[in-house]
Structure formats: C-alpha cells, structure tokens
N, C-alpha and C positions, 0 to 999 in steps of 0.2 A: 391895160386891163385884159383880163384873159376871157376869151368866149367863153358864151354860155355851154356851146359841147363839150370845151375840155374839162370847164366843171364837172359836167355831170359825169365826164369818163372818169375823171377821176373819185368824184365821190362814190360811183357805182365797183371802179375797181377797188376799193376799199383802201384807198390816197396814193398809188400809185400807179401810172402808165406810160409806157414806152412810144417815144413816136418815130417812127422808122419811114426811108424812103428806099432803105433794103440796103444800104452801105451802113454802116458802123459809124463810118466818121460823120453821116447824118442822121444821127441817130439822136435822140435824147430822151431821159427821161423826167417825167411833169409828175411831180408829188407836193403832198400837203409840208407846208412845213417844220410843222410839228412832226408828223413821221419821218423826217430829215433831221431833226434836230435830235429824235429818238436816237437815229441809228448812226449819231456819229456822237452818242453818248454827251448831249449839250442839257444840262441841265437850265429851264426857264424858269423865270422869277415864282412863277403861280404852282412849277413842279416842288421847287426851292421850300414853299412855304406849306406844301403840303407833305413834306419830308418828317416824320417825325424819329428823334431818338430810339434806338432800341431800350427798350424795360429791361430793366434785369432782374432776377428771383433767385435768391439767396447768393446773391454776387454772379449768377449767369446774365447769359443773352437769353430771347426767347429761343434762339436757336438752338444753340448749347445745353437749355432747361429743357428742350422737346426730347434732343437726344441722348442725355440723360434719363428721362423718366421712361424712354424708348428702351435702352437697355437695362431699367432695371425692372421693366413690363417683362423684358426676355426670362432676366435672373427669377423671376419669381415664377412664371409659365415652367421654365426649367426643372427650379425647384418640387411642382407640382409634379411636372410629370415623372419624376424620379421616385416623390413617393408613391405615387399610382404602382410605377413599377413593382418599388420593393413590396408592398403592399399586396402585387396579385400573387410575387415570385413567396413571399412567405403564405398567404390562402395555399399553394401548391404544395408549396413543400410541407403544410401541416394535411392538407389533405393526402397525399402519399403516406404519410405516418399513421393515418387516420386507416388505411387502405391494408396497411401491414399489421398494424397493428390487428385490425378485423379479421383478416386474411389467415390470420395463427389461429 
C-alpha cells in the first residue's frame, strides 16, 4: 500500500513525481497509472468504449470536412477581395475620365 504523502505528492503534482536520493540509479518515478498507460499509448477498456467512429459528411472525415470548408471559406474571402479590388481600380479609373474629361 502506498502512503498517504505519496498520494498526495502525487495527486498534487498532477500524477506524477520523481523520487531521488541524488544518484539516478536511485531514482524513480511514482505516477498514476493511467497517466502511464497514457503515455505509453495503452488503450483501457472504459477508453476503448468511449472511442467513438469518425462521422463522415458527404464521404469525408470530420477532419477532412473541416478542412475542406476551410479552403473554400479561403476561395470565397479571395474571391471577395478581388472584386473589392477590381471594383475600387475601375471607381479610379472612371474617376480619371471623369477628371479629364471635365478638365477640357
């Protein structure tokens, strides 16, 4: 049974803590084991069943459907601002005609 401090060093370090007597080879470290099973990529029963299927949306992933509607959020932002562009360059250029024209 583990004492009650390592408990709580560990719960307080947040599942992990190293115990040292200042050489390496006595060293160890005391963690939760689910943060152990985490990080050596062990999937458990109760992770296992909370796994669900990717969706997919018109034959995507969500992934692939995010980054999809992501570039074509771009293609149309693009779009937009091209024609702001052509839009302010043709106001110019009828105002210059505007300007000569007067100017005669």
């Amino acid at each position: 049974m583990l004492s009650k401090e390592i408990k709580k060093l560990v719960d307080v370090s947040e599942g992990k803590v190293i115990l040292s007597e200042g050489d390496i080879d006595k060293s160890y470290v005391v963690m939760k084991l689910n943060k152990y099973l985490e990080e050596k990529n062990v999937v458990t029963e109760d992770q296992q069943n909370d796994v669900q299927p990717k969706k997919e949306k018109n034959g995507l992933t969500d992934e692939s459907f995010l980054d999809k509607m992501s570039a074509d959020v771009e293609v149309t932002r693009e779009k937009e601002r091209r024609t702001v562009l052509e839009g302010n360059l043709l106001e110019e250029k009828r105002s210059k005609e505007f300007d000569y024209d007067y100017g005669s």
